[in-house]
C-alpha positions as CSV (number, residue, x, y, z in Angstrom):
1,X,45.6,-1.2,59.3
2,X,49.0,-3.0,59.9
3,X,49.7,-6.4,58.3
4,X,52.8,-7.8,59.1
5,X,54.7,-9.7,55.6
6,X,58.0,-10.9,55.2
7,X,60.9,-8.4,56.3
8,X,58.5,-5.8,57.1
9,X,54.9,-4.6,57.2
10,X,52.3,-3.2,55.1
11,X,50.4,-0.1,56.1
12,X,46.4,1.1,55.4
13,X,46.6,4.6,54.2
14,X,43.9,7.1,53.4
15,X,45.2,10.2,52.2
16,X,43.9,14.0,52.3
17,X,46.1,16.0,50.0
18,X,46.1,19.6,49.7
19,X,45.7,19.5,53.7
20,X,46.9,22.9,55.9
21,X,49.8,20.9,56.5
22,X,51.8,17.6,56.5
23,X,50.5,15.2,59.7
24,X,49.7,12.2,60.9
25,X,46.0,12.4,61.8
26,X,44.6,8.9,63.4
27,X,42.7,6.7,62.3
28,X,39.4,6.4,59.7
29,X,37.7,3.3,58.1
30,X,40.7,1.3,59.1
31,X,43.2,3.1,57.8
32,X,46.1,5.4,58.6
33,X,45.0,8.9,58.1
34,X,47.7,11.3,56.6
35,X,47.1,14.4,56.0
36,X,49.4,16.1,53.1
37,X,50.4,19.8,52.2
38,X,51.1,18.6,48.9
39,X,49.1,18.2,45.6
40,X,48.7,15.1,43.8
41,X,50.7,16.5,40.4
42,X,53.8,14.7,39.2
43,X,53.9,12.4,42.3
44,X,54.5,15.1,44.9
45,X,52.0,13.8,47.5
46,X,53.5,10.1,46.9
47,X,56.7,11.9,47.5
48,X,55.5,13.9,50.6
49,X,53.4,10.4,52.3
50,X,56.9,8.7,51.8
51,X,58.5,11.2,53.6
52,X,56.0,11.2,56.4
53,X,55.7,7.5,56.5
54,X,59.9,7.1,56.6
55,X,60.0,9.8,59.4
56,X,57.2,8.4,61.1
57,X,59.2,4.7,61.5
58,X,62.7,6.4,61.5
59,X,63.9,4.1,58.4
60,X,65.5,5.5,55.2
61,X,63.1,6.5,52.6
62,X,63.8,3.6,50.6
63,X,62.5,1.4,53.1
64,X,59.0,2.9,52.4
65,X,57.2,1.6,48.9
66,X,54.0,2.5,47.5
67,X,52.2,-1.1,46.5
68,X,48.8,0.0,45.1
69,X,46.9,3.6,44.9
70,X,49.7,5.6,43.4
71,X,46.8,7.5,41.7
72,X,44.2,6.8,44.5
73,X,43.4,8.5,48.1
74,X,43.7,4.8,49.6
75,X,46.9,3.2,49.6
76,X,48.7,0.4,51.1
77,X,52.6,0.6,51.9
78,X,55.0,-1.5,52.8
79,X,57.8,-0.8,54.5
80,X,60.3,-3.5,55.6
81,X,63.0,-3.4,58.3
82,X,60.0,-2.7,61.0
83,X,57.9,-5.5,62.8
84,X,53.7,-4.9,63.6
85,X,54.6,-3.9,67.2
86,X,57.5,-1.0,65.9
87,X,55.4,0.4,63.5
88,X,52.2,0.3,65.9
89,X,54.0,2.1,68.7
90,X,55.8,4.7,66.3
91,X,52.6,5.7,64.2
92,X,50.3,5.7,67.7
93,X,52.7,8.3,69.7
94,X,54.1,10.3,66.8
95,X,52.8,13.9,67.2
96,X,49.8,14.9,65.0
């Protein structure tokens, strides 16, 4: 779920858009489950997971970088200015 790579790490997502609401929801298949209000038109759920994602880790949004699935449910993001044990801690105790 979280590899670390130079100046940073790189995040497992799965993604539910259209969800009730915008959350951080565990864990499935390996991943980081995120559940988004937001439709996938135009980019607003990309927009919407950055958001999450940048709050999440309390670094700037552009700090948070979408490296493959723009147009899929799985994705993997890299963030840098976090280490593997900031990111673990901040994504296991944020509020879901």
């Amino acid at each position: 779920m979280i590899t670390a790579v130079a100046g940073g790490v790189e995040l497992q997502i799965k993604v539910i858009p259209r969800a009730g609401r915008t959350a951080l929801a565990g864990t499935r298949d390996g991943a980081l489950l995120v559940r988004l209000a937001a439709a996938p038109v135009d980019g607003a759920a990309n927009e919407a997971l950055i958001d999450v994602i940048a709050d999440a880790l309390s670094v700037p949004k552009r700090n948070v970088t979408i490296v493959s699935g723009e147009r899929s449910k799985q994705k993997r993001v890299r963030i840098t200015g976090v280490t593997a044990q900031q990111a673990t801690i901040a994504l296991t105790s944020a509020p879901t």
